[in-house]
C-alpha positions in Angstrom: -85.7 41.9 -103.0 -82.6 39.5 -103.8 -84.5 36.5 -105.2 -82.4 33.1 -105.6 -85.5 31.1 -107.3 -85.0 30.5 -111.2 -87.5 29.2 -113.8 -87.4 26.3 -116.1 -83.8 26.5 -117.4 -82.1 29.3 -115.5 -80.7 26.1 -112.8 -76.7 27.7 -113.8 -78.0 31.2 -112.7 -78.9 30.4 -109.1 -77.0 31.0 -105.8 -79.0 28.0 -104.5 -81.6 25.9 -105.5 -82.6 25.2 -102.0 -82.0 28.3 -99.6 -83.1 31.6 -100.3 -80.5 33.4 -97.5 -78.7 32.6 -94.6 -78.4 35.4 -92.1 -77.0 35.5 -88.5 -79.3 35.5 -85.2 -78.3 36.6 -81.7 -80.2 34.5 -80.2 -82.8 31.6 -81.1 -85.2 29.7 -79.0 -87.9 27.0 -80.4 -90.9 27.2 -78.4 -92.9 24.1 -78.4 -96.9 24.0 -77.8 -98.7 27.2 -78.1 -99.8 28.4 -74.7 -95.5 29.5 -74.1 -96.0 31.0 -77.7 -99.0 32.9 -76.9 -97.6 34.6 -73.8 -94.4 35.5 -75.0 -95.5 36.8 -78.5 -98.3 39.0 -76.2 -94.9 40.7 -74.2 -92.9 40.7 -77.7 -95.4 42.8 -79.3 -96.1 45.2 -75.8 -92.5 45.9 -76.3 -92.7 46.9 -80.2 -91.3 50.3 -81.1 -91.9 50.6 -85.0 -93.9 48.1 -86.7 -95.6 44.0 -85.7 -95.7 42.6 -88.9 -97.6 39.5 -88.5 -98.0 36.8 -91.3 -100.2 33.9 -91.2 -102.9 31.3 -92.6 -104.9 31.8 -90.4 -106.0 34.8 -87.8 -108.6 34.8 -85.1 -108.9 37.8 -83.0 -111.5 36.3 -80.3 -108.6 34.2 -78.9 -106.8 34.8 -75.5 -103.0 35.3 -75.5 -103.0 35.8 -71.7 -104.9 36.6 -68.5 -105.0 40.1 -69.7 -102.7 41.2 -66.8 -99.0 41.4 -66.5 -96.2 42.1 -62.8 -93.8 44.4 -63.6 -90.4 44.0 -62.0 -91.0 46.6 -58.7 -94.3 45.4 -57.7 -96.1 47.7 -61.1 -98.9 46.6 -62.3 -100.3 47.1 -66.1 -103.2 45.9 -67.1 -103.9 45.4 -71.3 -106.8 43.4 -72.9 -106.4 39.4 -73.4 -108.8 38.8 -76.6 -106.2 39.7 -79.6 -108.3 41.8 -81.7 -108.7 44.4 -78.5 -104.8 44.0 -77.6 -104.0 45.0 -81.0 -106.2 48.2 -80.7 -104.6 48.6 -77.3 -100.9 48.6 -79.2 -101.5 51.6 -81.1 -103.4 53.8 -79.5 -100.2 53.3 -76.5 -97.6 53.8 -78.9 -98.1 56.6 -81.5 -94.9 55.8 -83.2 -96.5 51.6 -83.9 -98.0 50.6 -86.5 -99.3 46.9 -87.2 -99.8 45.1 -90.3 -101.2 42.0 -91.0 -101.1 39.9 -94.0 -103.1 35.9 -94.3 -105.0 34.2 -96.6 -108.2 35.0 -98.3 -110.1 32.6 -98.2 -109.9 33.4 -94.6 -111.9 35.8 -95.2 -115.0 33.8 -95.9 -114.4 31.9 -92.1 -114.1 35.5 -90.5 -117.7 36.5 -91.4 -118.8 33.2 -89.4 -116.8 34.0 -86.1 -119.4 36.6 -84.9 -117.6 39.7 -83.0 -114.2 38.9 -85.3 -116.5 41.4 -87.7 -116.4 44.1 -85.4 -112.9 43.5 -84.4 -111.9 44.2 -88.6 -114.3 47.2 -88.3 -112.1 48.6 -85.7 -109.2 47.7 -87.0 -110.0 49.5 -90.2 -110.7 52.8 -88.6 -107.0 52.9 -86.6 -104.7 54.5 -89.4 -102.2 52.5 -88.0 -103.3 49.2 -88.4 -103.1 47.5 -92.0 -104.5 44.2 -92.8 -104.5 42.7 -96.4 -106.2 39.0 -97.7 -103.7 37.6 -100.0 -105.2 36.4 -103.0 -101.8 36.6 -105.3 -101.5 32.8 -105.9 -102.9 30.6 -108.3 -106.5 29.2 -107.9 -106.1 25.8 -105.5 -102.9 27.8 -103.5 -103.6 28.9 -100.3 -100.6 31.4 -97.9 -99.6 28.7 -95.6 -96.1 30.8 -94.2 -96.2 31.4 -90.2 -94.5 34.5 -89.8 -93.9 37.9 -86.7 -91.6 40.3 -87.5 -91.5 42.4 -85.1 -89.2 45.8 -86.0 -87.0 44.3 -87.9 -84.6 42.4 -84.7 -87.2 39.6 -83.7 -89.1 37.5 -85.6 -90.9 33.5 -85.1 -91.3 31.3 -88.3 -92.8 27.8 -87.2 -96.1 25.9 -87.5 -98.5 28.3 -85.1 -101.2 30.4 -86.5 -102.9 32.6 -83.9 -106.3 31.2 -84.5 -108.4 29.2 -82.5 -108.0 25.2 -81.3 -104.2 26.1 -81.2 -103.6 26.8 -77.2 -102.0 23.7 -75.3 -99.4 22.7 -72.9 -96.9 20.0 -73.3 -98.8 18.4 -71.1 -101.6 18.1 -73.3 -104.2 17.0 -70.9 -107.3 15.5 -71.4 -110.3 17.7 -71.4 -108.7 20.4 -70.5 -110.9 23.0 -69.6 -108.8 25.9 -70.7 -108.6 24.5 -74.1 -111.7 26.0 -75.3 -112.9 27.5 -78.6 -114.6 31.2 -78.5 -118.2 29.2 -78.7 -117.2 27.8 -75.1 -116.8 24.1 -77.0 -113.6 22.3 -75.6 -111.2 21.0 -78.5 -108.3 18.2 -78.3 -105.0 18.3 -77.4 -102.3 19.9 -80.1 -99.1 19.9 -80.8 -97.2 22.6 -82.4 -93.3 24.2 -82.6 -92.3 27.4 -83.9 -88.9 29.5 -83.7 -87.7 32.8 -82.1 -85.2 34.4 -83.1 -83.0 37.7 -83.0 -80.6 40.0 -85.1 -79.8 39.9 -88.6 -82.6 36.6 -89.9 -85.7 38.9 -88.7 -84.4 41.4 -91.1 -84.7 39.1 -93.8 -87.6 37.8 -92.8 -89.4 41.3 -92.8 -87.6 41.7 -96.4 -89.8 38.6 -97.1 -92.8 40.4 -95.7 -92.8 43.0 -96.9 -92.3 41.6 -100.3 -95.2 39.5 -100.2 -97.5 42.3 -99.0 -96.4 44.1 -102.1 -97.5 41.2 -104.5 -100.7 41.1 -102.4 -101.6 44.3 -103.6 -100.1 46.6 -100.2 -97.8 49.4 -101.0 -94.2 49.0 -100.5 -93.2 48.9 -96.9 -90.0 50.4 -95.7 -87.5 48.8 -93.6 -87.7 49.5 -90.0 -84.8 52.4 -88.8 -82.3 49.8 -87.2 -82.6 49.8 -83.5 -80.3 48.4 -80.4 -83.3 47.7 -78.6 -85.2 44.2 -78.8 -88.1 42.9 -77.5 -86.6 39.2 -77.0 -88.6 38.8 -73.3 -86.6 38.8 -70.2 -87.6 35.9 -69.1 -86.8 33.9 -72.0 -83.0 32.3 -72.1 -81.9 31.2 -75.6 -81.4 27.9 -76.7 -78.4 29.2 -79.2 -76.3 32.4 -79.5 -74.6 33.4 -82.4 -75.7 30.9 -84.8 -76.4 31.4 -88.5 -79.9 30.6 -89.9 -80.8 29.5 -93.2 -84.5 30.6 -94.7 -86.2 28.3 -97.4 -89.5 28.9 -99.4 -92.3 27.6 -101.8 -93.8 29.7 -103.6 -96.4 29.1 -106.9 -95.5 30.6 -110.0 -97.8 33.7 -110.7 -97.7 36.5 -112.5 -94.3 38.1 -112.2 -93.2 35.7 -109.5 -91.0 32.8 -110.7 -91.8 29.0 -109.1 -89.6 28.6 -105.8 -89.2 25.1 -104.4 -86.2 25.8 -101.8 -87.9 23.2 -99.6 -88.7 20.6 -101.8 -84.7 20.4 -102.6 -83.7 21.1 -99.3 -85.7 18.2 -97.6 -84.0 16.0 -100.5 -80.5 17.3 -99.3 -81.1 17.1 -95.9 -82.3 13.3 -95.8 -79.4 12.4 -97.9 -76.7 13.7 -96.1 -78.0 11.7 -92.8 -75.9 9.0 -91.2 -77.7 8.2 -88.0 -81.2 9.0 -87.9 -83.6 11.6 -89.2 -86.4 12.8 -86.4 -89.4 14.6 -88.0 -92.5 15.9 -86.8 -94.9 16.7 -89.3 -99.0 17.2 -89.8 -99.4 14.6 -93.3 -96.9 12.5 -94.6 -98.2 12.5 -98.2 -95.4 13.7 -100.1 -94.0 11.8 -103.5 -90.4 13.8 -103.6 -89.4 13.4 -99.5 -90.9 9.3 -99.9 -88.6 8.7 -102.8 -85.7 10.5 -100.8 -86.5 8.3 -97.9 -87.0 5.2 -100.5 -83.4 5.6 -101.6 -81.7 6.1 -98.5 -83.8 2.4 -96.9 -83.1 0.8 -99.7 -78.9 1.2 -98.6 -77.6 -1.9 -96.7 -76.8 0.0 -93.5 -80.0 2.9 -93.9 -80.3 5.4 -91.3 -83.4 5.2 -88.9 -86.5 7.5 -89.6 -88.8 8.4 -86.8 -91.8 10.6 -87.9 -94.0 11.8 -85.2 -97.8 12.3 -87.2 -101.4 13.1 -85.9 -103.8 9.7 -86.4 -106.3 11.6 -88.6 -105.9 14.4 -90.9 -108.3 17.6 -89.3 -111.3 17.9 -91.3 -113.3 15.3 -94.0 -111.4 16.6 -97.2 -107.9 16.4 -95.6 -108.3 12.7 -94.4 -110.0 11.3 -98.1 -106.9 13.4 -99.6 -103.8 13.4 -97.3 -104.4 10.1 -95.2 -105.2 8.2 -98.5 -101.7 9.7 -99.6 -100.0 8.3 -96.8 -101.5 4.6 -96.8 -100.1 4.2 -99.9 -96.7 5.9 -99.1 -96.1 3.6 -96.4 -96.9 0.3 -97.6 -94.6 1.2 -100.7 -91.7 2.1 -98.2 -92.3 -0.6 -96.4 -91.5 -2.7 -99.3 -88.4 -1.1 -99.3 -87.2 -0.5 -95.3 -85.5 -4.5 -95.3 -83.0 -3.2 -92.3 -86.7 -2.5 -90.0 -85.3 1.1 -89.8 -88.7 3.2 -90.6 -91.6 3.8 -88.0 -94.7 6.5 -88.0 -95.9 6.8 -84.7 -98.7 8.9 -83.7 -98.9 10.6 -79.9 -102.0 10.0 -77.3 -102.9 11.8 -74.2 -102.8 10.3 -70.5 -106.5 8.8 -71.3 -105.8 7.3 -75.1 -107.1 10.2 -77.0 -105.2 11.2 -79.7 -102.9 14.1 -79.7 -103.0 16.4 -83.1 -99.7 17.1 -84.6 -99.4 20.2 -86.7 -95.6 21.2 -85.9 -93.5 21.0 -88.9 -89.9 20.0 -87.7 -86.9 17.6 -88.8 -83.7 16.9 -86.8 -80.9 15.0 -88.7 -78.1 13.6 -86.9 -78.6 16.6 -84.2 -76.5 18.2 -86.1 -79.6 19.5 -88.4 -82.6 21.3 -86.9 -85.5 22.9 -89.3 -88.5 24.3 -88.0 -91.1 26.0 -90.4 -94.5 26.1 -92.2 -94.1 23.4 -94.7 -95.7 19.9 -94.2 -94.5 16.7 -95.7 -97.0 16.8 -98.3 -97.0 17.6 -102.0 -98.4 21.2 -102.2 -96.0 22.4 -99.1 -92.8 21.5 -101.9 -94.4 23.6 -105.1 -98.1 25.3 -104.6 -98.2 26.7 -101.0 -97.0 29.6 -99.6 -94.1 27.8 -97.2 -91.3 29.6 -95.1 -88.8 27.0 -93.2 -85.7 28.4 -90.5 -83.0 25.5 -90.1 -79.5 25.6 -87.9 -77.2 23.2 -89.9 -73.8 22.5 -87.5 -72.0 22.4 -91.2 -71.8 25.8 -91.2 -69.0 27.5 -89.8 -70.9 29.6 -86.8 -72.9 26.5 -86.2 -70.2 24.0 -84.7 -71.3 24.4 -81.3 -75.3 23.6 -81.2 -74.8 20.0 -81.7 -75.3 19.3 -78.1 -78.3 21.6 -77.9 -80.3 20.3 -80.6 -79.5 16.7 -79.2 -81.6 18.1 -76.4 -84.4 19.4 -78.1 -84.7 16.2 -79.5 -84.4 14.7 -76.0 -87.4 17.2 -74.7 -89.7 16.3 -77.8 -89.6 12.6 -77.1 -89.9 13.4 -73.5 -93.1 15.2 -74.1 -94.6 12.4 -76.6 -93.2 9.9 -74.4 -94.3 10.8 -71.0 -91.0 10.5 -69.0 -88.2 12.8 -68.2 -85.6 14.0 -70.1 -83.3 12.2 -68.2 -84.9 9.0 -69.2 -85.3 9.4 -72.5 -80.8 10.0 -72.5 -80.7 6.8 -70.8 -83.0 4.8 -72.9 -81.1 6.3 -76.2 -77.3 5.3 -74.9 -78.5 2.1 -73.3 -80.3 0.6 -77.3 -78.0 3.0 -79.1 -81.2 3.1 -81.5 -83.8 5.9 -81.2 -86.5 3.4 -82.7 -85.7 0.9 -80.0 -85.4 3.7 -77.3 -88.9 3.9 -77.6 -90.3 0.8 -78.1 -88.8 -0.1 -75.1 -90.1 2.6 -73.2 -93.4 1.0 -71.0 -97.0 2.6 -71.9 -98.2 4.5 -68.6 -99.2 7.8 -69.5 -98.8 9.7 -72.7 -96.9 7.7 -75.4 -96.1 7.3 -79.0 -98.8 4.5 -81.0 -97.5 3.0 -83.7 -99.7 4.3 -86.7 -102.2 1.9 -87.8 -102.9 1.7 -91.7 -106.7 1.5 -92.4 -107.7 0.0 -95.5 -108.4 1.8 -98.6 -111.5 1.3 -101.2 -110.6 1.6 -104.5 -112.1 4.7 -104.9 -109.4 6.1 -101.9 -106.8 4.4 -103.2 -106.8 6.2 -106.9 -107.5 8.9 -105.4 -104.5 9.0 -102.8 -102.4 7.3 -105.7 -103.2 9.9 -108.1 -102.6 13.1 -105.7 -105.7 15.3 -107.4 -106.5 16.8 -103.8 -102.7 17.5 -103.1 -100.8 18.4 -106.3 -97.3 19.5 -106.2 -97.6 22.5 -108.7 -100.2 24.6 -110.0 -102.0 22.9 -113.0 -101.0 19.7 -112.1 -104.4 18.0 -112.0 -104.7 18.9 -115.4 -101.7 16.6 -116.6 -102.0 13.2 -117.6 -101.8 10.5 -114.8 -98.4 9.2 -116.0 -97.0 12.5 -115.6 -98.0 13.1 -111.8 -99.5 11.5 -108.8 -97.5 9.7 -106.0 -96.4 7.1 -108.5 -95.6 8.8 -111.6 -94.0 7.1 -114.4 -90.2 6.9 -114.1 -90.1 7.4 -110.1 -88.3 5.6 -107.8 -91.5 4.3 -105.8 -93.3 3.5 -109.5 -89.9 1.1 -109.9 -90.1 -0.1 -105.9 -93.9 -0.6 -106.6 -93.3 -2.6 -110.2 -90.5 -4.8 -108.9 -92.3 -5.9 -105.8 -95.4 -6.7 -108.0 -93.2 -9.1 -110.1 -91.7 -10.5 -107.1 -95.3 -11.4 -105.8 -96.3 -12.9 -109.1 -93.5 -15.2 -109.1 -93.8 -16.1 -105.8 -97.8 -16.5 -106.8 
């Protein structure tokens, strides 16, 4: 497997420090919200031919992907089973010629002997010859595989933020109390927001090269490629965004064993934000990372900054997450604050028709529109150097690229629609008539769905050290081991550390 990540030292050696490959795709579509994702990725993989090669933090096979019934064109009707763990046994035994593998993380492993009839569904699983399933353990203790990942025979593949696991399924809508947005117990869950990509040709290719070279280190034997094939399973009924385009891949990856430390994504979020003029749109789960804050630190700190307008869930899911990740992100924001003098930074956070709280768990960034990344990684410290991370980006600077300006303009367009609660149409108008994204929105009248600004809860001082000192989140394996000075959010010689000093002296001569 061509590798482009260097150790310590070997910087001279490397193609790029922040994409592992760029590689054409026919066609691309990002799908947003998972209950699309679900149905097409059922009819993708009834359409497989050689191998479904499906890569993920998280699997649940009690979850629905459809009604378990499907209208062929000609009035034919086939029926196949909707719980995932009985389509996949389905797959096989109507394909002789398909296999299925399926890689995630082990301490999945533990949660799967909790979900009751998820047992059985490995116990069947492991008795079809042509179904492989391995728990990744090859990381360092503290890492966990975080990548997002279908290949499906080498032509088609998705890389985004959706695991196909429980409390995923929602529309853009994201209605309250949904009653089909219900957990395998029969409990209802909130509404969610995700993204992930589709896309054809050359990049799924690649992407199974990544595969199959992380089933390997996971212990699996090596994998063959696919026998190239003119047939894809891109549905029918799906019409690409963009044709033709090339698509650059970034990773993360923990040093271990054999495998050398890659932090493509770290550096290519730095890049990214630097080269905007305008604006930089995100969507992200945490906002707790020390290398993208000091990016966006230096570019507010400019006399003409651009605007940043990061789209994050109110709470981190789960106990742990909010003492580590929302901790993080208090103390992020109140030291770029200090910093955004031109007002052009907001954090926003989306609520439902009735005031509840949507979760955001998409990991996306637009620059300009002439930038669009989808992926796995989160803006937070182990997504750039201890996770597992795989992130797909269209960048109109490349050659192929010139054209899908316009399109990921409209993406954008549809994603503030959807957080918004208006049209399309009115979100165009309300961007040309402020000629400011940030004021777009704020002028945009509550009725509905619509963006909150975030509010920052105070922190004890227990919180705050432990936000401040990043222990929960570390940005590379052994890190909480280091001396303070040498990590943490505000580690010694950083720009924030400098921000945070300067304004400190300010105060105590205004004092």
């Amino acid at each position: 497997m061509k590798d482009n990540s260097v150790k310590q030292g070997d910087e001279a050696n490397a193609v790029s420090s922040s994409v592992w490959r760029y590689a054409m795709a026919k066609r691309a579509y990002v799908v947003i919200d998972a209950a699309d994702y679900f149905d097409l990725m059922r009819g993708v993989m009834e359409e497989a031919r050689q191998r479904i090669f499906l890569i993920g933090w998280d699997f649940d096979s009690r979850i629905l992907l459809s009604s378990g019934r499907r209208w062929w064109q000609g009035g034919r009707r086939k029926r196949f089973p909707a719980r995932l763990g009985s389509f996949i046994v389905w797959l096989v035994r109507n394909n002789p010629q398909l296999e299925i593998r399926l890689l995630k993380w082990n301490v999945s492993l533990v949660k799967s002997l909790f979900r009751g009839t998820m047992v059985f569904d490995l116990l069947r699983w492991a008795r079809q010859k042509r179904i492989d399933f391995k728990f990744d353990s090859a990381h360092p203790i503290g890492c966990s595989h975080h990548q997002k990942i279908v290949v499906v025979d080498d032509v088609f593949a998705a890389c985004g933020g959706i695991d196909m696991t429980t409390d995923r399924w929602d529309t853009p809508d994201h209605l309250p109390k949904d009653p089909r947005r219900r957990r395998p117990s029969g409990r209802l869950y909130g509404p969610w927001h995700d993204v992930t990509m589709l896309m054809e040709g050359e990049v799924a290719a690649a992407l199974g090269e990544l595969g199959r070279e992380r089933w390997k280190v996971a212990g699996g034997a090596e994998i063959a490629p696919c026998v190239p094939q003119e047939f894809s399973p891109w549905p029918d009924k799906l019409r690409a965004e963009f044709e033709n385009v090339e698509i650059g891949i970034a990773r993360t990856r923990a040093e271990y064993g054999d495998c050398p430390q890659v932090s493509e994504i770290e550096a290519l979020f730095a890049e990214q934000i630097r080269r905007s003029r305008r604006f930089v749109y995100a969507e992200t789960q945490y906002f707790a990372s020390r290398a993208i804050a000091e990016a966006i630190c230096e570019r507010l700190l400019e006399d003409d900054p651009p605007e940043f307008l990061i789209v994050n869930p109110l709470t981190a899911d789960g106990w742990l997450e909010q003492l580590a990740m929302d901790s993080a992100r208090v103390e992020l924001l109140r030291t770029l604050k200090d910093a955004d003098h031109a007002k052009r930074f907001r954090i926003y956070y989306p609520v439902a028709a009735d005031g509840t709280p949507i979760y955001v768990h998409a990991k996306l960034m637009i620059v300009d529109d002439e930038i669009l990344r989808v992926g796995s990684a989160n803006m937070n410290n182990r997504s750039m150097g201890l996770d597992s991370e795989c992130d797909v980006f269209i960048d109109t600077a490349r050659p192929a690229n010139a054209h899908v300006s316009p399109t990921i303009a409209g993406l954008r367009h549809r994603l503030l629609a959807e957080h918004c609660g208006v049209s399309q149409e009115a979100i165009a108008e309300a961007l040309d008539r402020h000629g400011s994204m940030l004021a777009a929105v704020e002028s945009l009248v509550p009725s509905g769905k619509h963006l909150e600004p975030l509010p920052l809860k105070h922190l004890t001082e227990a919180e705050r050290a432990l936000g401040e000192s990043a222990l929960l989140d570390p940005e590379r394996p052994g890190e909480m081991f280091e001396p303070i000075e040498r990590r943490g959010l505000f580690r010694r010689k950083g720009r924030l550390m400098r921000l945070r000093l300067r304004n400190r002296l300010q105060r105590s001569k205004k004092g």
